[in-house]
MIDOSE-1310 file (N, C-alpha, C; in nm, 2 decimals, decimal comma, always signed):
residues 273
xxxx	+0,08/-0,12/+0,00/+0,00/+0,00/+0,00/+0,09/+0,12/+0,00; +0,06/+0,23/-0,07/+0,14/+0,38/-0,07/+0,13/+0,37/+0,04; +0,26/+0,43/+0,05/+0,30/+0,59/+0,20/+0,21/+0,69/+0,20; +0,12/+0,73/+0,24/+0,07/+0,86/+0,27/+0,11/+0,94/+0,40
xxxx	+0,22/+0,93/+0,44/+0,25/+1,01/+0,60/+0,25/+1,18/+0,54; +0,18/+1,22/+0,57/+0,21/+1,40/+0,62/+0,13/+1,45/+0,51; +0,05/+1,35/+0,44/-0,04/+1,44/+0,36/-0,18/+1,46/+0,44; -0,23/+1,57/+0,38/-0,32/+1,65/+0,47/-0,50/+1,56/+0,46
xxxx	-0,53/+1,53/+0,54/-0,66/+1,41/+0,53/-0,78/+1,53/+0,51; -0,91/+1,43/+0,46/-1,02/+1,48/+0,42/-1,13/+1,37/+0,48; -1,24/+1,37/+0,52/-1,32/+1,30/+0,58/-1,39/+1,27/+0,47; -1,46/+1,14/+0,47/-1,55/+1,08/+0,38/-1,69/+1,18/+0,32
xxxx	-1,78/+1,23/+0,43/-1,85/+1,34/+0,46/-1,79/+1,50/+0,36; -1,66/+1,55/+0,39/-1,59/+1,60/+0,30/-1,61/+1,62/+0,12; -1,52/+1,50/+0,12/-1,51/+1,44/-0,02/-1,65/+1,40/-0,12; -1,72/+1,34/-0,02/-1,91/+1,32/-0,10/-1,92/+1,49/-0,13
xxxx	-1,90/+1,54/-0,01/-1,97/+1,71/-0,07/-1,88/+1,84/-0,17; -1,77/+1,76/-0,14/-1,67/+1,86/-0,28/-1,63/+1,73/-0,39; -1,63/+1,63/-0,40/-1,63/+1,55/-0,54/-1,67/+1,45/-0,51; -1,79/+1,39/-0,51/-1,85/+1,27/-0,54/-1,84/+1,23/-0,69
xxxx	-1,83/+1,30/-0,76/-1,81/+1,25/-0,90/-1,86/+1,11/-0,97; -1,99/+1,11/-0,95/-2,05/+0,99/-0,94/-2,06/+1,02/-1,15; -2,06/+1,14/-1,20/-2,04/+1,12/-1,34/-1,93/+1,19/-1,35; -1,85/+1,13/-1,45/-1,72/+1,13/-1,43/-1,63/+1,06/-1,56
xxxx	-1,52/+1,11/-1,62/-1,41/+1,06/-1,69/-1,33/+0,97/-1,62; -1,31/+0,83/-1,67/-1,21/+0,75/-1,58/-1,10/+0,73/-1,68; -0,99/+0,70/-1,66/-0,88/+0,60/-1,68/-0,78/+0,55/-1,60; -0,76/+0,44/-1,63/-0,72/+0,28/-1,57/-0,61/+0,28/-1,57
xxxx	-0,46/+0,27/-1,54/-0,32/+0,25/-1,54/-0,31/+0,13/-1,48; -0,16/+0,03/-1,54/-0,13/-0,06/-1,40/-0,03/-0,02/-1,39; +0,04/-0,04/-1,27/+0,16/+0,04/-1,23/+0,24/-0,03/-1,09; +0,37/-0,03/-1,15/+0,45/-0,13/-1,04/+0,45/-0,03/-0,95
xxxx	+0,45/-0,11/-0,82/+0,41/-0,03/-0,66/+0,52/+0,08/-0,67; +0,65/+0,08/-0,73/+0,73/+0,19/-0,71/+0,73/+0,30/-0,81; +0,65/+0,27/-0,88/+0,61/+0,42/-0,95/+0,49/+0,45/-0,89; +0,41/+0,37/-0,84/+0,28/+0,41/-0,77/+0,31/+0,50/-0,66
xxxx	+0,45/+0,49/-0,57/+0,46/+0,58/-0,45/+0,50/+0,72/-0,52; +0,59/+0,70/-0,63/+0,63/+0,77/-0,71/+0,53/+0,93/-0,72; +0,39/+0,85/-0,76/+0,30/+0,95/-0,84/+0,26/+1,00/-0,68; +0,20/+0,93/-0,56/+0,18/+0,97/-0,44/+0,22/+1,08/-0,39
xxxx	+0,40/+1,06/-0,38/+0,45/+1,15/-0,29/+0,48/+1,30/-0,41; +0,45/+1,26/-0,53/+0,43/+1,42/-0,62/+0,31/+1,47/-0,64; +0,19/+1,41/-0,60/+0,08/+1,45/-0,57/+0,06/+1,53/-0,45; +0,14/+1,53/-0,27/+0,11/+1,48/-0,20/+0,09/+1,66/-0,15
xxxx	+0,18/+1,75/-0,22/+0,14/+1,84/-0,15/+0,01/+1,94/-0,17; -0,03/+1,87/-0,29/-0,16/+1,94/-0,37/-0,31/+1,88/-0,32; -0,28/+1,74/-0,27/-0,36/+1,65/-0,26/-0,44/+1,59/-0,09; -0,52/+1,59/-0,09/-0,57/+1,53/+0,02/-0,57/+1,39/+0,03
xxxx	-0,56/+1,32/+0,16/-0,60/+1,19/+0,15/-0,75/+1,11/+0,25; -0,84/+1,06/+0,20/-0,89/+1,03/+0,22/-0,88/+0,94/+0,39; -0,96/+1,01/+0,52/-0,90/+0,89/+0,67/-1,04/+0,88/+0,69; -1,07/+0,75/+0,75/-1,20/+0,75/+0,83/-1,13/+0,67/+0,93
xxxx	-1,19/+0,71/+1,09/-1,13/+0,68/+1,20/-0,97/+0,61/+1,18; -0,87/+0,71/+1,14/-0,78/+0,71/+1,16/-0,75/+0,58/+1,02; -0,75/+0,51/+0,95/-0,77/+0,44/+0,88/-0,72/+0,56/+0,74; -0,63/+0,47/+0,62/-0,64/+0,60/+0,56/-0,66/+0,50/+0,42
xxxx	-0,63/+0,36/+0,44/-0,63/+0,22/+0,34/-0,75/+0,15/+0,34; -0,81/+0,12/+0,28/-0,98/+0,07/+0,30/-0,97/-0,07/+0,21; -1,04/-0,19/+0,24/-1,09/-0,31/+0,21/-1,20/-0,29/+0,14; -1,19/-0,32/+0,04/-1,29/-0,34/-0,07/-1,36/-0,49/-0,09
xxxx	-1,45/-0,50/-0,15/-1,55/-0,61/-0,19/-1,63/-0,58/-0,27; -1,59/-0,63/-0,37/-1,71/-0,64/-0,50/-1,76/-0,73/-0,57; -1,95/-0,84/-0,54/-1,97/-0,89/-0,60/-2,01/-0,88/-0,76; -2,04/-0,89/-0,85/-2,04/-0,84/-1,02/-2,19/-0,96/-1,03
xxxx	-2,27/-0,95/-1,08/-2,39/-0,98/-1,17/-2,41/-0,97/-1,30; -2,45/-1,10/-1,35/-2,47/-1,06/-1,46/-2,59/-1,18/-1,46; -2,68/-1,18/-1,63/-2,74/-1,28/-1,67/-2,69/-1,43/-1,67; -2,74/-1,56/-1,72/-2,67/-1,67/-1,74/-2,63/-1,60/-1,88
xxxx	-2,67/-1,57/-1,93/-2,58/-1,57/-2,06/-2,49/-1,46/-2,07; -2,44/-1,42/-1,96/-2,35/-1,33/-1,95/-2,38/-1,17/-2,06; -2,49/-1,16/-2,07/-2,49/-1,03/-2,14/-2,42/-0,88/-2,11; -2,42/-0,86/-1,99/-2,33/-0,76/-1,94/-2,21/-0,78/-2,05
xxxx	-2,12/-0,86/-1,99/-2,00/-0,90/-2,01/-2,01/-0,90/-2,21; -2,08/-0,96/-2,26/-2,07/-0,92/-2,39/-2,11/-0,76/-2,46; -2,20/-0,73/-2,38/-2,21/-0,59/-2,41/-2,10/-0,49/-2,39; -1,97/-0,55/-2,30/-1,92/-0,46/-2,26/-1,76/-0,50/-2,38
xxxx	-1,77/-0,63/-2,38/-1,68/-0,68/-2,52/-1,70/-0,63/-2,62; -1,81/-0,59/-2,68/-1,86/-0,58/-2,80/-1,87/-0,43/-2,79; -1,85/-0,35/-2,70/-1,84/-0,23/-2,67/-1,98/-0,16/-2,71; -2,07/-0,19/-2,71/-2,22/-0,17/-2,72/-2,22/+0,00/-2,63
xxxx	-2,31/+0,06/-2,71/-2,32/+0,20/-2,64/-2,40/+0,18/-2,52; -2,51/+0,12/-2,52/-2,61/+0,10/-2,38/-2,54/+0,00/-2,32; -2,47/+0,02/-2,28/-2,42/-0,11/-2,17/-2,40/-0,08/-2,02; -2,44/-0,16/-1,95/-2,42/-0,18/-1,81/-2,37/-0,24/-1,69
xxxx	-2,33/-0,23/-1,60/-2,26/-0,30/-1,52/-2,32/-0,30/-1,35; -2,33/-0,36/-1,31/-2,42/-0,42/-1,16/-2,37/-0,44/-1,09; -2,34/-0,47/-0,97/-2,27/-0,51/-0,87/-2,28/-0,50/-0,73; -2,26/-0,53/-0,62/-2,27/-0,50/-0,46/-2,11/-0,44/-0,46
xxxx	-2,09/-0,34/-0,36/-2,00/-0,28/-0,33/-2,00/-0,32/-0,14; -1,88/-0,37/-0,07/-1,88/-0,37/+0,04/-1,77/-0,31/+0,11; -1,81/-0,16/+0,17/-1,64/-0,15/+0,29/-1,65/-0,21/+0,38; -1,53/-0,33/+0,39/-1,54/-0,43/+0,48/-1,47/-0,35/+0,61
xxxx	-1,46/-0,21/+0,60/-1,35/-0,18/+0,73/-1,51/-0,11/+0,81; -1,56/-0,09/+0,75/-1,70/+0,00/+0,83/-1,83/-0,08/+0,78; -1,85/-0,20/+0,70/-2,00/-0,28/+0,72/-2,05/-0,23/+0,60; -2,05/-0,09/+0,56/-2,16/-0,05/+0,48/-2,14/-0,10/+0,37
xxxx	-2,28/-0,12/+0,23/-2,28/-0,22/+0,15/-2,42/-0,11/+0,10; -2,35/-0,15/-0,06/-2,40/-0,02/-0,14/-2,46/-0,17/-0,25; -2,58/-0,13/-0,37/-2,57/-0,17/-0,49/-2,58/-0,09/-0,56; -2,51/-0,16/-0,69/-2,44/-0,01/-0,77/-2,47/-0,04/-0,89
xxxx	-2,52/+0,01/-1,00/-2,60/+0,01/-1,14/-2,50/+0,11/-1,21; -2,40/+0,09/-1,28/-2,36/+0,20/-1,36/-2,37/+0,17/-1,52; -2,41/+0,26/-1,55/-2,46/+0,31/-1,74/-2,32/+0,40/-1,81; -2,37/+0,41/-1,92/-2,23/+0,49/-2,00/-2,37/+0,64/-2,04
xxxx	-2,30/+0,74/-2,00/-2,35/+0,88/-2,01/-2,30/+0,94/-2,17; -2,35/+1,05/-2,16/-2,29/+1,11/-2,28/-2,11/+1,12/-2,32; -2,04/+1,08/-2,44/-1,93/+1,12/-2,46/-1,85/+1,00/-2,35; -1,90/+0,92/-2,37/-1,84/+0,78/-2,30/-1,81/+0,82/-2,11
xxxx	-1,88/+0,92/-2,10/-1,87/+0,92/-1,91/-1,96/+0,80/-1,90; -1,92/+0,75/-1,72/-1,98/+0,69/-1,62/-2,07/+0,77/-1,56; -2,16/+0,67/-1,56/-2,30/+0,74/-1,48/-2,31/+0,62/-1,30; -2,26/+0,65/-1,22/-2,28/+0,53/-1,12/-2,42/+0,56/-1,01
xxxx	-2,56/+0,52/-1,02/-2,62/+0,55/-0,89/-2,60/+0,43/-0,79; -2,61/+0,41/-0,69/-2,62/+0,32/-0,57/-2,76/+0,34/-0,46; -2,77/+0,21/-0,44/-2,90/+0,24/-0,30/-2,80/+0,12/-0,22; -2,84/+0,18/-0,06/-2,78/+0,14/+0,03/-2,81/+0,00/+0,04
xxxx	-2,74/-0,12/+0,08/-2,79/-0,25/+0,12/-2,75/-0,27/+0,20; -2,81/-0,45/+0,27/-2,74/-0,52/+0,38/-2,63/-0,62/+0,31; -2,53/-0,58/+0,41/-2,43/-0,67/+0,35/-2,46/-0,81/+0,36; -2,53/-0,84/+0,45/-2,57/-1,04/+0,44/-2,60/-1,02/+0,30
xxxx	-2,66/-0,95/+0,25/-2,69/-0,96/+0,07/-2,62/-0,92/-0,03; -2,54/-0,94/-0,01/-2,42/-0,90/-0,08/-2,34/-0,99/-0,21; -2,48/-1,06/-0,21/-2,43/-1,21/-0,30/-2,55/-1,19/-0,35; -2,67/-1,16/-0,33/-2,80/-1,13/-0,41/-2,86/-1,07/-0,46
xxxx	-2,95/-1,03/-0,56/-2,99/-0,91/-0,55/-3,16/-0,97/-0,49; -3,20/-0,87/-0,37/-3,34/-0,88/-0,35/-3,43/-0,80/-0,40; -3,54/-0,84/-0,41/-3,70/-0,80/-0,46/-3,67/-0,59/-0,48; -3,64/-0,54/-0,37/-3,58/-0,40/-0,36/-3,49/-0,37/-0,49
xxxx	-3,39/-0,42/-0,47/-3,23/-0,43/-0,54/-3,31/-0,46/-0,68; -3,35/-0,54/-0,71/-3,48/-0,57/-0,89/-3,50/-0,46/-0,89; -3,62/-0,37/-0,80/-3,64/-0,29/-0,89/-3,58/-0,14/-0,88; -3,45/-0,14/-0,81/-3,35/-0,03/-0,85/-3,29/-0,03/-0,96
xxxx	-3,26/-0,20/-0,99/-3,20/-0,18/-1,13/-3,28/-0,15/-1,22; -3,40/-0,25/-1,24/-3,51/-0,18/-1,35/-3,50/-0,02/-1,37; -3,51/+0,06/-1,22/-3,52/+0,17/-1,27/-3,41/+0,25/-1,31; -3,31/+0,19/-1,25/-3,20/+0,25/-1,32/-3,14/+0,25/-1,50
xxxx	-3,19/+0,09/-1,49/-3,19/+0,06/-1,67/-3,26/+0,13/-1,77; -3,37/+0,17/-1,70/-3,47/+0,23/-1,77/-3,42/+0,39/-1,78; -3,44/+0,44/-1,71/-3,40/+0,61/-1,69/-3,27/+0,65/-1,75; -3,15/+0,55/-1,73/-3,06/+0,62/-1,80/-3,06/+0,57/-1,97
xxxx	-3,19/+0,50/-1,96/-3,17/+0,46/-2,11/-3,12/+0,36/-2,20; -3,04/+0,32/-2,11/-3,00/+0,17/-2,12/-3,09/+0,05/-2,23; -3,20/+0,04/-2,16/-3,31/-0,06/-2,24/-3,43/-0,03/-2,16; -3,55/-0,08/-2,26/-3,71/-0,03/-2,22/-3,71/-0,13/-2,07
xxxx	-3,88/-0,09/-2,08/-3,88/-0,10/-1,91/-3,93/-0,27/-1,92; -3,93/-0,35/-2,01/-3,95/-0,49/-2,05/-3,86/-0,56/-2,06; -3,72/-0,51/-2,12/-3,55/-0,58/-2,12/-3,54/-0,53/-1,98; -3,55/-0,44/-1,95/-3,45/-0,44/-1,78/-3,52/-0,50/-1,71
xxxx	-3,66/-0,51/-1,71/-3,74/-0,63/-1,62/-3,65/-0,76/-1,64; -3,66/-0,82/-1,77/-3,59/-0,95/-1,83/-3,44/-0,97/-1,73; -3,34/-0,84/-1,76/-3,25/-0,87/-1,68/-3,28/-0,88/-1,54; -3,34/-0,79/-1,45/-3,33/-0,80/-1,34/-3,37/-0,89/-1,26
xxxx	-3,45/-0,98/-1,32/-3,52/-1,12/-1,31/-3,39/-1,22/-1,29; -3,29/-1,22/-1,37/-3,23/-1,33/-1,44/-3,06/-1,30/-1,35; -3,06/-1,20/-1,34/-2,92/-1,17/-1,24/-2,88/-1,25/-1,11; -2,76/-1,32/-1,12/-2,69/-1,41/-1,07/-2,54/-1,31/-1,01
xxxx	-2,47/-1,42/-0,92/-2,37/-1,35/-0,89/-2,28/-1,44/-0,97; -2,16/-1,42/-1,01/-2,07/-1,47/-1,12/-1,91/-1,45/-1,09; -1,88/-1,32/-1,04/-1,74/-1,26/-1,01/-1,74/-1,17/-0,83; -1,65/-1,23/-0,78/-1,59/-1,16/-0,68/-1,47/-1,13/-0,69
xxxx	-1,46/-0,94/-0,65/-1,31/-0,93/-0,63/-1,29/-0,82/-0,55; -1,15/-0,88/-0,45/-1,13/-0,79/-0,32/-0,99/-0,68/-0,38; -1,00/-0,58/-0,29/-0,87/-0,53/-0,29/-0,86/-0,41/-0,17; -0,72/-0,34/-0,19/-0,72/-0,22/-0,10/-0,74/-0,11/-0,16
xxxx	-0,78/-0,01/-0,13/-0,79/+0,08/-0,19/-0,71/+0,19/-0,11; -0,65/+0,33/-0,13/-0,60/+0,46/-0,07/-0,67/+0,60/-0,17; -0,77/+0,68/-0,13/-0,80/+0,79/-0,21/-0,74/+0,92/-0,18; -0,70/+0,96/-0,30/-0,64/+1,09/-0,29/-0,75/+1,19/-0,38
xxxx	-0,78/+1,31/-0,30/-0,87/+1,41/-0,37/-0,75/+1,52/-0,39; -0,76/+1,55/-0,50/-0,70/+1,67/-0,56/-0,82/+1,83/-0,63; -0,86/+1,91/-0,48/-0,97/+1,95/-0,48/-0,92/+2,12/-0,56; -0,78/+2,17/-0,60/-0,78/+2,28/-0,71/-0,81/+2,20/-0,86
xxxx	-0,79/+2,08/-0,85/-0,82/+2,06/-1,03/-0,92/+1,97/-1,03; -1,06/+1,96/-0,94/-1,15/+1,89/-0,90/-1,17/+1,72/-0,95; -1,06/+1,67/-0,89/-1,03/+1,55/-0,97/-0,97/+1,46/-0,84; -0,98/+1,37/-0,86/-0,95/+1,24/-0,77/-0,88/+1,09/-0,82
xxxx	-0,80/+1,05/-0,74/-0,77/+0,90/-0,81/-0,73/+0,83/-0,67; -0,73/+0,69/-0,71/-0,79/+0,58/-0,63/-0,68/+0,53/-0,67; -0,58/+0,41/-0,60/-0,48/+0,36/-0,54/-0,48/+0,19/-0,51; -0,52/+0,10/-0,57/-0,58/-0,04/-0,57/-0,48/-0,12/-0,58
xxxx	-0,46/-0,20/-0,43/-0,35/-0,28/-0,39/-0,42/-0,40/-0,36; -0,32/-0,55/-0,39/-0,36/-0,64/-0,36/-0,51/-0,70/-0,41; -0,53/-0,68/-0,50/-0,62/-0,69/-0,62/-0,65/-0,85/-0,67; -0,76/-0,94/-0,60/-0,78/-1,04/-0,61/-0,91/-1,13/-0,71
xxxx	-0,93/-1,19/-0,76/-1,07/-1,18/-0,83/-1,08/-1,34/-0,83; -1,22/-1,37/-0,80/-1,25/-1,51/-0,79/-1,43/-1,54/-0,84; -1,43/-1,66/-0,90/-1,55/-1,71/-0,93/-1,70/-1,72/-0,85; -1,80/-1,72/-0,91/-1,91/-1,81/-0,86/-1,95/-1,91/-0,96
xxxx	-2,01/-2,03/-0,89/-2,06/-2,14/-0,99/-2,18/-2,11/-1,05; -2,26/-2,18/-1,13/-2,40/-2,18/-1,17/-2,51/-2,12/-1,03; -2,47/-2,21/-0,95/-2,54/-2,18/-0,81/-2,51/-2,15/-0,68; -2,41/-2,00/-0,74/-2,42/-1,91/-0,67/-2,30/-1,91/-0,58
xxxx	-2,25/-2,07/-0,57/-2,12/-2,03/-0,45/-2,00/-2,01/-0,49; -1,95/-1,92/-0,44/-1,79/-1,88/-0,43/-1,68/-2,00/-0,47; -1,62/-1,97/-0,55/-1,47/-2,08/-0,63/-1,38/-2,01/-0,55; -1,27/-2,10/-0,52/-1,13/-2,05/-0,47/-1,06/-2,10/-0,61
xxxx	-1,12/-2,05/-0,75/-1,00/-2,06/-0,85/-0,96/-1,94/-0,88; -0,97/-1,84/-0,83/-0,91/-1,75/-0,88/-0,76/-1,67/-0,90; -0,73/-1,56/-0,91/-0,56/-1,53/-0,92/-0,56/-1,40/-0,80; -0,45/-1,35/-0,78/-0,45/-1,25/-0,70/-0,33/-1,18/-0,80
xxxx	-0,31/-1,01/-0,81/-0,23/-0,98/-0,87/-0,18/-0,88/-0,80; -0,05/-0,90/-0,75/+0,00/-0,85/-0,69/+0,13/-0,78/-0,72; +0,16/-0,82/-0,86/+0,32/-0,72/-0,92/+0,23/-0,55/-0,96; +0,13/-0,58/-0,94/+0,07/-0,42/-1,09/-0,03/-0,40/-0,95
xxxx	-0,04/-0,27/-0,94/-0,16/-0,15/-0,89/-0,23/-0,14/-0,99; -0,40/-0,10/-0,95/-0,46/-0,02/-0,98/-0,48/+0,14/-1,01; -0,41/+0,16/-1,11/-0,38/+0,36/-1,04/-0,55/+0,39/-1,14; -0,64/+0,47/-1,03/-0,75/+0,51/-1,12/-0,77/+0,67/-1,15
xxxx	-0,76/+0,74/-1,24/-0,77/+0,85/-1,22/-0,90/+0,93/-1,25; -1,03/+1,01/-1,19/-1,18/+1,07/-1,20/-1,16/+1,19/-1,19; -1,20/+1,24/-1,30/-1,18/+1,36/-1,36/-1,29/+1,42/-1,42; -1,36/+1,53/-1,39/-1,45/+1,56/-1,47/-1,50/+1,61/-1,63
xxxx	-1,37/+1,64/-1,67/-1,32/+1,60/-1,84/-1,22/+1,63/-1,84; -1,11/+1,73/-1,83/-0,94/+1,70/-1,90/-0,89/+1,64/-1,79; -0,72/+1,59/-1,88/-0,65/+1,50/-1,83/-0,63/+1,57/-1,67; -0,60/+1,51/-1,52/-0,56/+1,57/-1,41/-0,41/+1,56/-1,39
xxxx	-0,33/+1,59/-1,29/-0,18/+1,60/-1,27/-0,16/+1,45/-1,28; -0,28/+1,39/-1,22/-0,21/+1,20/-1,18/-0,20/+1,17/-1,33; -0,25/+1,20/-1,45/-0,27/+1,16/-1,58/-0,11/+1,16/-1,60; -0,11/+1,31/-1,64/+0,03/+1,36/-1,73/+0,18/+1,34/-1,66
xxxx	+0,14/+1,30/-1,48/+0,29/+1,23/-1,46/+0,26/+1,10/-1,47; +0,15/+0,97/-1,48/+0,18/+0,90/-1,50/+0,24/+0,87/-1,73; +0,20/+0,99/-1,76/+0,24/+0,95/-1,87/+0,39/+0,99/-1,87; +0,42/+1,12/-1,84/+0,59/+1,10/-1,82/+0,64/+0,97/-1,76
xxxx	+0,61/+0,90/-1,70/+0,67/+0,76/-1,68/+0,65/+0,67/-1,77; +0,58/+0,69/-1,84/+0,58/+0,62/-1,97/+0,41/+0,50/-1,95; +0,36/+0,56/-1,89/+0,26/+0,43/-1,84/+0,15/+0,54/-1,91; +0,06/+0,44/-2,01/-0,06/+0,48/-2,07/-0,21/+0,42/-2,04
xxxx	-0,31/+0,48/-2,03/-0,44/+0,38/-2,01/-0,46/+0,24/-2,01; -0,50/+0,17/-1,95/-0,50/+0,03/-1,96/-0,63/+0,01/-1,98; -0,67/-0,09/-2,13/-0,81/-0,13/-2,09/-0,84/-0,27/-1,96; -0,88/-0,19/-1,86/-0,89/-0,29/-1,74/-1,03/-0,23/-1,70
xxxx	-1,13/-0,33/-1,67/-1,24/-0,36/-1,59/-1,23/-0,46/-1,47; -1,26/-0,42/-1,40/-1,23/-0,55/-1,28/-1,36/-0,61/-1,31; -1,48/-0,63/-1,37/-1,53/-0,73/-1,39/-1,49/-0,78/-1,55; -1,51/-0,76/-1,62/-1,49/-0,82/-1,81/-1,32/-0,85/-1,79
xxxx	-1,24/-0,76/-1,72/-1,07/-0,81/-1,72/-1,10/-0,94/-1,68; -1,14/-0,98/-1,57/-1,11/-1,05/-1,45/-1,24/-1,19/-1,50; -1,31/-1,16/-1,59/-1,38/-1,30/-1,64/-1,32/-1,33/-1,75; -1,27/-1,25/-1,85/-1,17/-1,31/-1,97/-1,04/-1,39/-1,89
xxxx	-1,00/-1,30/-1,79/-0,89/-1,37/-1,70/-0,86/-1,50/-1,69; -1,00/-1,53/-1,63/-1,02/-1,63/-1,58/-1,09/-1,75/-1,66; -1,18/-1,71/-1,71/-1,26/-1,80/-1,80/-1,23/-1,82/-1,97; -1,15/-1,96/-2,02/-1,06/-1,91/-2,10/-1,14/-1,91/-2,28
xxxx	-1,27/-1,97/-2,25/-1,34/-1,96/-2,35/-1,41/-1,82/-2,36; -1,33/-1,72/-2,31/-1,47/-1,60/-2,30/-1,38/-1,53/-2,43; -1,43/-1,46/-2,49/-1,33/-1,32/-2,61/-1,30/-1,25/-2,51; -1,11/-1,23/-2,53/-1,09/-1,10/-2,45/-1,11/-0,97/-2,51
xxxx	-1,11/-0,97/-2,64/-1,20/-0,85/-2,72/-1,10/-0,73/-2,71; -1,17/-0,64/-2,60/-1,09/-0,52/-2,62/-0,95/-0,52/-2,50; -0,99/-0,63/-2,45/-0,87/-0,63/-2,30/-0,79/-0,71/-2,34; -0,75/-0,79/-2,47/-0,67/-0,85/-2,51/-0,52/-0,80/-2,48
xxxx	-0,51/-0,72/-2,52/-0,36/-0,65/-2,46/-0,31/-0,66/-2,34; -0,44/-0,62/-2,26/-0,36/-0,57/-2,12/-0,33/-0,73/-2,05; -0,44/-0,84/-2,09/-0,43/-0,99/-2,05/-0,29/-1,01/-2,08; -0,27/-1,00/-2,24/-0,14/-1,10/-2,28/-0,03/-1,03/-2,23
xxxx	-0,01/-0,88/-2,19/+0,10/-0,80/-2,19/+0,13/-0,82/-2,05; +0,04/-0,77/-1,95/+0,03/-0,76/-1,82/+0,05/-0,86/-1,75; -0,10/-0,92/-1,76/-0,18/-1,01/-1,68/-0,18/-1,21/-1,71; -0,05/-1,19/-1,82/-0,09/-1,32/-1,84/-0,06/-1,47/-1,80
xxxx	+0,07/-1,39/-1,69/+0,11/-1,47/-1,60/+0,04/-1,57/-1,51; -0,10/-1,47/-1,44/-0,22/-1,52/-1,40/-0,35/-1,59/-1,49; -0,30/-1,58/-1,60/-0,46/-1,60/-1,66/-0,47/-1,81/-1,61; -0,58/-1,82/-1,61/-0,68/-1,95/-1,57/-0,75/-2,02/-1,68
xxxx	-0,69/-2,10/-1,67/-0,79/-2,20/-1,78/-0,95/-2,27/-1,70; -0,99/-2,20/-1,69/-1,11/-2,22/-1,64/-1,20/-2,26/-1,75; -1,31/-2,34/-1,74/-1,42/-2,43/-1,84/-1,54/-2,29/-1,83; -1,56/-2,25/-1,93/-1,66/-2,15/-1,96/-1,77/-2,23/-1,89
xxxx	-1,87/-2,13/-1,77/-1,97/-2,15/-1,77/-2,09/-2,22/-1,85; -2,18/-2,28/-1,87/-2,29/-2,30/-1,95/-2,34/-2,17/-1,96; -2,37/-2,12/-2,08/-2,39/-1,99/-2,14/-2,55/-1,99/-2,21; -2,65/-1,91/-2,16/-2,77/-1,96/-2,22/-2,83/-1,97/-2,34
x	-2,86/-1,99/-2,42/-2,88/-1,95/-2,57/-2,99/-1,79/-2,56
């Protein structure tokens, strides 16, 4: 995990009310942990860091849903303009447990909304959780209100994956990036339970950078280091990853360049017609 000693903290409470940036420009870097302190400690005097009770590193948990026939996942292969992505979000250091529906906005932004959950459900979606997604499918446009029914019916859990996270808010260039250590991703079966086949990757960070349109400072020194956008999803990376019949499509690169050390020959799910 970065060093953050002596940079100046911001409270969770804070950060929601000066950048939630829940619509938002992302890109994705992997980056060996010693250029990752690298970009930290030249961020560090501009930048805030994210503490909740003294804590400045946070545990992540993210279940991923999709259909049996994995439509998500091909929508997002096939790079489909309405496409979407589902999931439970858990901070395992404080309990709370979000579900999270994100859509692609205008000009290829993220659109993320979330309703609060219980984390015992954090592997399902319930009767509630259906019809947030419906309405979330529906309103941002995604698909009519008869396909998002269709999916929200049919949604299974498929992908788990943990990691650490460190946030740094950079609140003169209203922009933020996220810090993702120890980055682990593991299966579910047909029926729902957790596989221990999965990989952990631990040579490459997560560097994320949220920005509300031009490049921020984290962008343009990680490109002086020579490090460029990575197409990485932690759900579509991490099922091509793993599952070896899936198309890696557009993440082909980052698999065979990066990630290929870890990849799994895993037996493609039954896939539904």
């Amino acid at each position: 995990m970065p060093n953050t000693e002596g940079i100046e903290t911001i409270t969770l409470a804070e950060l929601n009310s000066e950048a939630s940036l829940l619509t938002r420009m992302d890109r994705k870097y992997l980056v060996p942990p010693g250029d990752t302190q690298d970009v930290v400690d030249y961020l560090a005097p501009r930048a805030q860091v994210l503490q909740i009770d003294s804590l400045r590193h946070f545990r992540y948990a993210s279940t991923y849903f999709d259909t049996p026939g994995l439509d998500a996942y091909f929508l997002a292969a096939h790079k489909r303009r309405r496409r979407y992505k589902i999931r439970t979000r858990t901070y395992l250091d404080s309990g709370l447990c979000f579900l999270e529906v994100k859509t692609n906005g205008s000009r290829e932004s993220t659109v993320k909304d979330r309703f609060k959950y219980d984390p015992d459900d954090a592997d399902r979606i319930t009767p509630d959780g259906r019809l947030f997604v419906i309405e979330r499918l529906v309103e941002s446009s995604t698909c009519c209100l008869d396909e998002a029914s269709r999916i929200a019916e049919a949604l299974v859990p498929v992908m788990d994956s943990t990691y650490s996270r460190t946030t740094l808010h950079l609140p003169h260039d209203e922009a933020r990036a996220t810090f993702d250590t120890k980055l682990t991703w593991d299966l579910f079966d047909p029926d729902g339970r957790r596989l221990k086949t999965g990989v952990s990757v631990g040579h490459l960070n997560v560097v994320e950078t949220k920005n509300p349109s031009t490049a921020s400072p984290t962008d343009r020194l990680l490109w002086r280091q020579g490090h460029r956008p990575a197409r990485i999803s932690k759900y579509a990376t991490g099922m091509a990853l793993l599952y070896a019949n899936l198309p890696t499509n557009r993440w082909h690169r980052t698999i065979m360049r990066d990630l290929g050390r870890y990849r799994r020959q895993v037996p493609l799910r039954q896939v539904a017609a």
